[in-house]
Each structure stands twice: as structure tokens, then as C-alpha cells.
BATI-41467 format. One record per residue: residue number from 0; residue in three letters; x, y, z of N, C-alpha, C in turn. Coordinates in nm, 4 decimals. Each point is the difference from the previous one (the first is absolute). Last residue first. Example, Ala and Ser with C-alpha at 12.3 -4.5 7.8 and 13.67 -1.06 7.14 Angstrom:
BEGIN
<rec nr="1" rest="SER" n_xx="1.2850" n_yy="-0.2250" n_zz="0.7080" ca_xx="0.0820" ca_yy="0.1190" ca_zz="0.0060" c_xx="-0.0770" c_yy="0.1090" c_zz="0.0730"/>
<rec nr="0" rest="ALA" n_xx="0.0290" n_yy="-0.5720" n_zz="-0.0070" ca_xx="-0.0890" ca_yy="0.1190" ca_zz="0.0000" c_xx="0.0900" c_yy="0.1200" c_zz="0.0000"/>
END
This chain:
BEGIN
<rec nr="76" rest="UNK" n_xx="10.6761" n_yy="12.7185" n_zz="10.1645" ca_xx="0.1490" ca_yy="-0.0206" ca_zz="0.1171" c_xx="0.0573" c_yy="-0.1260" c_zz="-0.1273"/>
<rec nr="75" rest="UNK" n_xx="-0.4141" n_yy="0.2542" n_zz="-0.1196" ca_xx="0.1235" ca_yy="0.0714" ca_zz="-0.0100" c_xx="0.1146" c_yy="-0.0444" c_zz="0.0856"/>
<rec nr="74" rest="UNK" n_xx="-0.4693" n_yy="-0.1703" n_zz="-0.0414" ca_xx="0.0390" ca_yy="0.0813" ca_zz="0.0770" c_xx="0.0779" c_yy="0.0709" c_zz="0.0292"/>
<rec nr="73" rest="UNK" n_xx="-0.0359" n_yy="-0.4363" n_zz="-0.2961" ca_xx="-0.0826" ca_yy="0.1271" ca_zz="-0.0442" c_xx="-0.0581" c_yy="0.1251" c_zz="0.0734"/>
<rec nr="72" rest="UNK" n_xx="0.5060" n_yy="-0.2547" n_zz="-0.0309" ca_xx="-0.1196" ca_yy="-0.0095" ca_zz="0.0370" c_xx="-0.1403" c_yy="0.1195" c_zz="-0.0254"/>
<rec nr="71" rest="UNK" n_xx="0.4988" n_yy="-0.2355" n_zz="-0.2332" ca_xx="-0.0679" ca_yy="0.1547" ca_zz="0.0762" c_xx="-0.1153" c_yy="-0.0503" c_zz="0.0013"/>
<rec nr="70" rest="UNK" n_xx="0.4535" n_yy="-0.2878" n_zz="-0.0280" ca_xx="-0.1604" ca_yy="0.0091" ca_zz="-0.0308" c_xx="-0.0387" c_yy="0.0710" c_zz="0.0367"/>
<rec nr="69" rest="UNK" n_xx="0.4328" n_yy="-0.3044" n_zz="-0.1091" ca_xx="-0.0159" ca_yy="0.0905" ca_zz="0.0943" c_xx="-0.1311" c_yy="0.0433" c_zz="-0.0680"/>
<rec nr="68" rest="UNK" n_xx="0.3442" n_yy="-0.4601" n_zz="0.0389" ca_xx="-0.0853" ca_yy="0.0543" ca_zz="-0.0513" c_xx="-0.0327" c_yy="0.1303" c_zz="0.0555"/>
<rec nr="67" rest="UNK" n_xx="0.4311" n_yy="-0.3293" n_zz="-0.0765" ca_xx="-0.0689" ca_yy="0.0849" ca_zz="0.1139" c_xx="-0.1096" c_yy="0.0640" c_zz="-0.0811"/>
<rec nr="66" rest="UNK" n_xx="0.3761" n_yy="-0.2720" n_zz="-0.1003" ca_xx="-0.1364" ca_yy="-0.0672" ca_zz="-0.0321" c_xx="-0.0996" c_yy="0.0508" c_zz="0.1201"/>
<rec nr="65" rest="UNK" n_xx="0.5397" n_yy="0.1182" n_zz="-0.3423" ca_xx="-0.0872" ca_yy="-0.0294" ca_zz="0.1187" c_xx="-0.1855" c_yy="-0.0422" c_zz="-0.0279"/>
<rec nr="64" rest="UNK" n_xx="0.3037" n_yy="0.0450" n_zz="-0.3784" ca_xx="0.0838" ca_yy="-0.0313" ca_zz="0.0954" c_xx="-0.0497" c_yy="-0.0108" c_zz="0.1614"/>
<rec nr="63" rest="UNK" n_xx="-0.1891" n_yy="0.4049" n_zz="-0.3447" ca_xx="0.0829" ca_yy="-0.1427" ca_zz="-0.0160" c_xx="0.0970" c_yy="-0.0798" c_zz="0.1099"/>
<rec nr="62" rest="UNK" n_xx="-0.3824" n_yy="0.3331" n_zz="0.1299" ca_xx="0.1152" ca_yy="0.0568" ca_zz="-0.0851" c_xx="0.0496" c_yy="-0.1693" c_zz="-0.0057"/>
<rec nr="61" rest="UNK" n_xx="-0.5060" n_yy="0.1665" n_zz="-0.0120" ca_xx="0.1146" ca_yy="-0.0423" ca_zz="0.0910" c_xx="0.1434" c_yy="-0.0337" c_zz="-0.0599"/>
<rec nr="60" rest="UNK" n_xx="-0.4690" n_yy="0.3015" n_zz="-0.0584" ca_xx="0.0644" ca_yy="-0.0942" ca_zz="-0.1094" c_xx="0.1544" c_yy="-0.0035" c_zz="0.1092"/>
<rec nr="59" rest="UNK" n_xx="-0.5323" n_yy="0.1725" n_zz="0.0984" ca_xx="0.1699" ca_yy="0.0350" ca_zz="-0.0243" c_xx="0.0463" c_yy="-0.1537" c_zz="-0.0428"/>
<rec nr="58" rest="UNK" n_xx="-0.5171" n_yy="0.2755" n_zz="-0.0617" ca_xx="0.0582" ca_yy="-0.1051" ca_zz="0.0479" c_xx="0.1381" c_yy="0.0222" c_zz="0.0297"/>
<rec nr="57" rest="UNK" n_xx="-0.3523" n_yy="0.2609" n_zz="-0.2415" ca_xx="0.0562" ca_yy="0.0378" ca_zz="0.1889" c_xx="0.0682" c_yy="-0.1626" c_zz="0.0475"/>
<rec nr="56" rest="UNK" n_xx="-0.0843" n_yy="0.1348" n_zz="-0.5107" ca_xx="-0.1092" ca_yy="-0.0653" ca_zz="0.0616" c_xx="-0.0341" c_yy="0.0119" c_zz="0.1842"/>
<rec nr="55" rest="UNK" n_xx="0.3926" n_yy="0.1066" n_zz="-0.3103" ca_xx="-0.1055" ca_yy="0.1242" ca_zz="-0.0098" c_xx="-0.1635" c_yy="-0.0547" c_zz="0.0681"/>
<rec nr="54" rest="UNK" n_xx="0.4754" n_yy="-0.1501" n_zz="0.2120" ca_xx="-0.0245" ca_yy="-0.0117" ca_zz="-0.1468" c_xx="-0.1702" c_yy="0.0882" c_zz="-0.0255"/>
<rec nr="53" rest="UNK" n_xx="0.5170" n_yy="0.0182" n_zz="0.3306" ca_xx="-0.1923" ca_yy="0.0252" ca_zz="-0.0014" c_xx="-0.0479" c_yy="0.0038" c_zz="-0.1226"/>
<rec nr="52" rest="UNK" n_xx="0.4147" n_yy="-0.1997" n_zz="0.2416" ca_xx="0.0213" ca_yy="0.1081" ca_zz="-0.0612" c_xx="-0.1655" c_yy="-0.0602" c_zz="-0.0483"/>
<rec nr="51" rest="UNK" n_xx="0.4435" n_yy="-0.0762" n_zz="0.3840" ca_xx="-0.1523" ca_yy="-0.0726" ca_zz="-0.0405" c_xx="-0.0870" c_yy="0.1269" c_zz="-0.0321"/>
<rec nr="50" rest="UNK" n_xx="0.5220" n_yy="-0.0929" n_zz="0.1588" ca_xx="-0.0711" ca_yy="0.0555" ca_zz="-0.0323" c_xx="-0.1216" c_yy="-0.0134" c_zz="-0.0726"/>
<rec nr="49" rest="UNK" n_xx="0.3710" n_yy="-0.1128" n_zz="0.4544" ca_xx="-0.0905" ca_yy="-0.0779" ca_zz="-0.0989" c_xx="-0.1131" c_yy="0.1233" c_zz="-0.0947"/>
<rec nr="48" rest="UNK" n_xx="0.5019" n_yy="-0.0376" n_zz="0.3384" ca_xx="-0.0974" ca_yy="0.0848" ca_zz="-0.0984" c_xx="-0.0861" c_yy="-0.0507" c_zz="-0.1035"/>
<rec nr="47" rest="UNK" n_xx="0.3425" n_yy="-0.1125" n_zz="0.5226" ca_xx="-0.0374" ca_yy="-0.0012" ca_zz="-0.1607" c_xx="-0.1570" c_yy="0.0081" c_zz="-0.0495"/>
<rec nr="46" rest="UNK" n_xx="0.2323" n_yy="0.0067" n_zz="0.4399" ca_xx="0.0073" ca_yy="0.1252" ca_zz="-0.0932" c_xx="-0.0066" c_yy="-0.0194" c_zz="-0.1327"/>
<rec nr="45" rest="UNK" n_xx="-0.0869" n_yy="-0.2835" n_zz="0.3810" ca_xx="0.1510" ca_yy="-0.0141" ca_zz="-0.0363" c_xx="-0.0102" c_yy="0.1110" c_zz="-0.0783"/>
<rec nr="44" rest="UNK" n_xx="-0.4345" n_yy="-0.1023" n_zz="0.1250" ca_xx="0.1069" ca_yy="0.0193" ca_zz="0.1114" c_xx="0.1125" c_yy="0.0310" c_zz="-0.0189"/>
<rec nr="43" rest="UNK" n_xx="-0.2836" n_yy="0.1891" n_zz="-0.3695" ca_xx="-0.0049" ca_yy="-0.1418" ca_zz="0.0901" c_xx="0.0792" c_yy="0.0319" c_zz="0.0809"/>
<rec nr="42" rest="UNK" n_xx="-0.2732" n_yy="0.3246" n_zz="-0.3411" ca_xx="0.1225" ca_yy="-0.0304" ca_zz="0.0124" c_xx="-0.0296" c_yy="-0.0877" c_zz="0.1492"/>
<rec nr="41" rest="UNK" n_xx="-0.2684" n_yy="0.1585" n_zz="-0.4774" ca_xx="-0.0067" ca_yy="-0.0817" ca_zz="0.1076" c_xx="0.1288" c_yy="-0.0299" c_zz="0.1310"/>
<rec nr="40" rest="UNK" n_xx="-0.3002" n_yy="0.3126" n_zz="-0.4219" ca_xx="0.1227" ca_yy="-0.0407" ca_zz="0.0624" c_xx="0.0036" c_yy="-0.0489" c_zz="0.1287"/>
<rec nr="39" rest="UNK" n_xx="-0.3321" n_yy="0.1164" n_zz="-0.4189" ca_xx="-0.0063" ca_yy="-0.0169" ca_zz="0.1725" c_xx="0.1166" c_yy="-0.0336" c_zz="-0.0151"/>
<rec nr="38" rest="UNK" n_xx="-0.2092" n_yy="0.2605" n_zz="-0.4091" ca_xx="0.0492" ca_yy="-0.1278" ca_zz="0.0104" c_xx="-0.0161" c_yy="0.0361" c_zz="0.1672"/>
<rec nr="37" rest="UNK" n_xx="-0.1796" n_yy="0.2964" n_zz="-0.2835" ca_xx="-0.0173" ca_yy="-0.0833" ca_zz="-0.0792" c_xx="0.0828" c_yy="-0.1658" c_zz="0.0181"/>
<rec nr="36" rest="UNK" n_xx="-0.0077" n_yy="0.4940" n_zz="0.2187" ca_xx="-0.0597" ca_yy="0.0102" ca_zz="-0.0733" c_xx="-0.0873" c_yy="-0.1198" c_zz="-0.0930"/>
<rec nr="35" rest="UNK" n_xx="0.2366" n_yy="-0.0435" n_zz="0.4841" ca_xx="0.0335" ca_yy="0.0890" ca_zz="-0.0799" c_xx="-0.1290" c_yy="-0.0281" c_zz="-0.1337"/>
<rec nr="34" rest="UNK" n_xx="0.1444" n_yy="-0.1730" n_zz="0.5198" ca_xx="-0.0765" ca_yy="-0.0391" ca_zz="-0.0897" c_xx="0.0509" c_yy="0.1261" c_zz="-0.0892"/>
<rec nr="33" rest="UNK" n_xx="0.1643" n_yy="-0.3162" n_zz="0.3762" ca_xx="0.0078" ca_yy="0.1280" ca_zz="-0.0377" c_xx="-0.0362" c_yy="-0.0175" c_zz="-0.1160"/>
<rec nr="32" rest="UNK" n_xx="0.0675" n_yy="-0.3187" n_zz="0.4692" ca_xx="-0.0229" ca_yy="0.0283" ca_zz="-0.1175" c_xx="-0.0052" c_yy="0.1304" c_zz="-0.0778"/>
<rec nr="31" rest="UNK" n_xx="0.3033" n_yy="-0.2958" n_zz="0.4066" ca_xx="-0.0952" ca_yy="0.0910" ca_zz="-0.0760" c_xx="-0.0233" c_yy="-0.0161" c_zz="-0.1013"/>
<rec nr="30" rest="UNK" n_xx="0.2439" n_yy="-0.2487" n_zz="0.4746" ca_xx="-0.0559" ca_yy="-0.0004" ca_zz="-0.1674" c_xx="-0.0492" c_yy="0.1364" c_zz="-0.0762"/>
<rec nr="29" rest="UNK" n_xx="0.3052" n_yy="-0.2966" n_zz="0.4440" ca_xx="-0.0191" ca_yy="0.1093" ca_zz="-0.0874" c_xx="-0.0425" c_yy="-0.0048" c_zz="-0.1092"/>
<rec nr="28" rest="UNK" n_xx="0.1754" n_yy="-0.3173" n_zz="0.3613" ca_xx="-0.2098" ca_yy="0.0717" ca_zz="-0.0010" c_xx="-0.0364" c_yy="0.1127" c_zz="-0.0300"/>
<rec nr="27" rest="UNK" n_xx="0.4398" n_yy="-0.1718" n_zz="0.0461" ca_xx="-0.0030" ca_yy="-0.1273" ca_zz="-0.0580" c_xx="-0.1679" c_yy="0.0504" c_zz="0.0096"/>
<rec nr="26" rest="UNK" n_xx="0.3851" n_yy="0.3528" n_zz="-0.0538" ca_xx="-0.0426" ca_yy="-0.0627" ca_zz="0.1159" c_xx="-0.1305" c_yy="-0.0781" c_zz="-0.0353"/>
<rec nr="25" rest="UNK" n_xx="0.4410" n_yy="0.2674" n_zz="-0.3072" ca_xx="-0.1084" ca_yy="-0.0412" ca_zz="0.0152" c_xx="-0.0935" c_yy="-0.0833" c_zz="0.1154"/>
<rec nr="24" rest="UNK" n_xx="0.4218" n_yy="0.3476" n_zz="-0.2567" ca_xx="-0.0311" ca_yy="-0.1221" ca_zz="0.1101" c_xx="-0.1378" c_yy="0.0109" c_zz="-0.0032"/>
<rec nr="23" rest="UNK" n_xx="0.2208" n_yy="0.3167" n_zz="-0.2620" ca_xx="0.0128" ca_yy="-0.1434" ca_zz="-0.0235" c_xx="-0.0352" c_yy="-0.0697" c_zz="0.0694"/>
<rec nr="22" rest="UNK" n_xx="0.0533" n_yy="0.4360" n_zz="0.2337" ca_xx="-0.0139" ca_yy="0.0275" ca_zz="-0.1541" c_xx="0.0630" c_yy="-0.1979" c_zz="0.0043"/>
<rec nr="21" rest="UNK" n_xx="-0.2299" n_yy="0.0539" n_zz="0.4229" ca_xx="0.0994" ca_yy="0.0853" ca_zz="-0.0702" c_xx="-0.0029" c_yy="-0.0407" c_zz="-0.1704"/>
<rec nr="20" rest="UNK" n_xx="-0.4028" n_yy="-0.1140" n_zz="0.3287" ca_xx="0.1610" ca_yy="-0.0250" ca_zz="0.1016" c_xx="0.1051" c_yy="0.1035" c_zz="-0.0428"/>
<rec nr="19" rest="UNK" n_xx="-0.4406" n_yy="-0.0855" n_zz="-0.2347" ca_xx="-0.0345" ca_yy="0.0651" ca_zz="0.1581" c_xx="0.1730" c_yy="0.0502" c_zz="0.0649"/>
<rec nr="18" rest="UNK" n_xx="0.0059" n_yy="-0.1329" n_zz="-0.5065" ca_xx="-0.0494" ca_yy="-0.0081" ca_zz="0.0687" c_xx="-0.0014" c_yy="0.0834" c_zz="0.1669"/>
<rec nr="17" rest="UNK" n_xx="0.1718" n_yy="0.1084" n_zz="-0.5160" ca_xx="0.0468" ca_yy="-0.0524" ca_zz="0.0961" c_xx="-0.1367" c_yy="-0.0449" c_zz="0.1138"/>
<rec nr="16" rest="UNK" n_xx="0.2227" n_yy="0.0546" n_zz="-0.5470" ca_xx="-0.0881" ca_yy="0.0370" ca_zz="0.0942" c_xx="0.0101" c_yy="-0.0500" c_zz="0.1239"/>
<rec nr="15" rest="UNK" n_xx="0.2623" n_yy="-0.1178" n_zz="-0.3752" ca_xx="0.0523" ca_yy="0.1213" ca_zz="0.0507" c_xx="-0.1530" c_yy="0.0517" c_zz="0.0924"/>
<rec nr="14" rest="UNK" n_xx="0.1980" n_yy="-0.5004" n_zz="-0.2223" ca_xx="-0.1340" ca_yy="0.0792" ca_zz="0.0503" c_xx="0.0533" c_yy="0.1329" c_zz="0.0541"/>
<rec nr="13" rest="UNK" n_xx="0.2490" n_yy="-0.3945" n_zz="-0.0769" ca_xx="-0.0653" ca_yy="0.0446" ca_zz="-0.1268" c_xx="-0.0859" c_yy="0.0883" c_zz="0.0160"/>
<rec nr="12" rest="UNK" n_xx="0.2046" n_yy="-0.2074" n_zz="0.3805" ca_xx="0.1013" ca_yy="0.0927" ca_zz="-0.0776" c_xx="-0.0478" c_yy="0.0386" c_zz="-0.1229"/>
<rec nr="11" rest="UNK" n_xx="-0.2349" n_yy="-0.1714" n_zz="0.4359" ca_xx="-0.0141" ca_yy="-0.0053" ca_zz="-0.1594" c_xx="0.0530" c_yy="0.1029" c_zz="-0.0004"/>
<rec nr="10" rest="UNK" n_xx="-0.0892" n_yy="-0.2585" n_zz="0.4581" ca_xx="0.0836" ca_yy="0.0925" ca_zz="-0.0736" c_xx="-0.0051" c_yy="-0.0111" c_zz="-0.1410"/>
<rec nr="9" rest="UNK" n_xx="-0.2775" n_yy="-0.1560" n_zz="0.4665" ca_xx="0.0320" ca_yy="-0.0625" ca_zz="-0.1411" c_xx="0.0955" c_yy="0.1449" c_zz="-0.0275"/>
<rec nr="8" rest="UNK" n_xx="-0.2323" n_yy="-0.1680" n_zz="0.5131" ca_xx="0.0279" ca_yy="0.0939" ca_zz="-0.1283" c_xx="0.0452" c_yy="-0.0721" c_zz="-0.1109"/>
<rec nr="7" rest="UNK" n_xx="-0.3153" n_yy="-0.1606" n_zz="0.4892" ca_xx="0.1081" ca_yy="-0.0460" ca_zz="-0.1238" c_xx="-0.0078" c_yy="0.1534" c_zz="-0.0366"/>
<rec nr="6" rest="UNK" n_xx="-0.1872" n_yy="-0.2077" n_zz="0.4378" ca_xx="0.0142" ca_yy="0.1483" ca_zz="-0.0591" c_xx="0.0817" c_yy="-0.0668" c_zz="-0.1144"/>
<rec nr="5" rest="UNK" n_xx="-0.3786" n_yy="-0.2204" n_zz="0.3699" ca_xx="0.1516" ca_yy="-0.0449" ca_zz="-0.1354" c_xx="-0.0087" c_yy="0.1313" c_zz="-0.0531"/>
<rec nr="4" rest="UNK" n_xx="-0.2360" n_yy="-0.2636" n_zz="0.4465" ca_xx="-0.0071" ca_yy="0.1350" ca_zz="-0.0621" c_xx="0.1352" c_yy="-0.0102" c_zz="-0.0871"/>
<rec nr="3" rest="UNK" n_xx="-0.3082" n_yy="-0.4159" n_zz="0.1682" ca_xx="0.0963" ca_yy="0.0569" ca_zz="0.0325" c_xx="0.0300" c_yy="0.1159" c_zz="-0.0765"/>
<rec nr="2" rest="UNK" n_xx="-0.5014" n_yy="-0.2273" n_zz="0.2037" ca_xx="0.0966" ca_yy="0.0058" ca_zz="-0.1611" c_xx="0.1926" c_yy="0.0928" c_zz="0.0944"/>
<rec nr="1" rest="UNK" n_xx="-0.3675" n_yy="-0.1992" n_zz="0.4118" ca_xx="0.0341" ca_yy="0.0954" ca_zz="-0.0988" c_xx="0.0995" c_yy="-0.0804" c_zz="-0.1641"/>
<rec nr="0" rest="UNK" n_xx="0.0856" n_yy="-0.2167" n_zz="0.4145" ca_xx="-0.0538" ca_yy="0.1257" ca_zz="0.0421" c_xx="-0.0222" c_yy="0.0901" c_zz="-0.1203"/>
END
């Protein structure tokens, strides 16, 4: 009948920000982005903080260690 409905959280004690739920916790279809002057911050389900930093060409430069690409479109999204 249907996909089955899954609520997960995560807790990151490294993380002093807090998601939807409470300070540190995190709920498993939490994302944002946030853009600033010259980099995007990326924060994930689990509350961790991917920072991807804007090279003078408009490209971003993906932070070591991961293999997530990110890309401003030529419509600004």
C-alpha cells in the first residue's frame, strides 16, 4: 500500500546549530543552503557543514574529501 513513511533524527554533538527539532538534532530531510559573499554553505541531514568557496571564475571549489559537486545556474538558482 504505498512507500512506507520513515521519520529518522541524527544528533551532532559537534554541531551547536540546531535543526527543525532542537538545538543539535537533526531530522533525516534537513538541508540548506546559504550563500554569502564568496562561498555557499551547505548544511546536511546530520548537520554537517559543507563549505564550497567561489573561485573568481563563478565556479566553487569543493571542499576536500568529498565528491559533491555544486553549480550556479545561469538563472541564478
Amino acid at each position: 500500500m504505498g512507500q512506507k513513511l520513515r521519520l529518522a533524527r541524527t544528533y551532532n554533538s559537534f554541531d551547536g546549530t540546531g535543526g527543525l527539532v532542537a538545538q543539535r538534532w537533526w531530522q533525516e530531510y534537513e538541508r540548506s543552503l546559504y550563500r554569502s559573499e564568496n562561498e555557499v554553505v551547505l548544511t546536511g541531514a546530520t548537520g554537517d557543514i559543507l563549505r564550497f568557496t567561489e573561485a573568481s571564475d563563478g565556479s566553487f571549489t569543493t571542499p576536500k574529501g568529498y565528491a559533491k559537486d555544486l553549480k550556479a545556474n545561469t538563472d541564478g538558482t
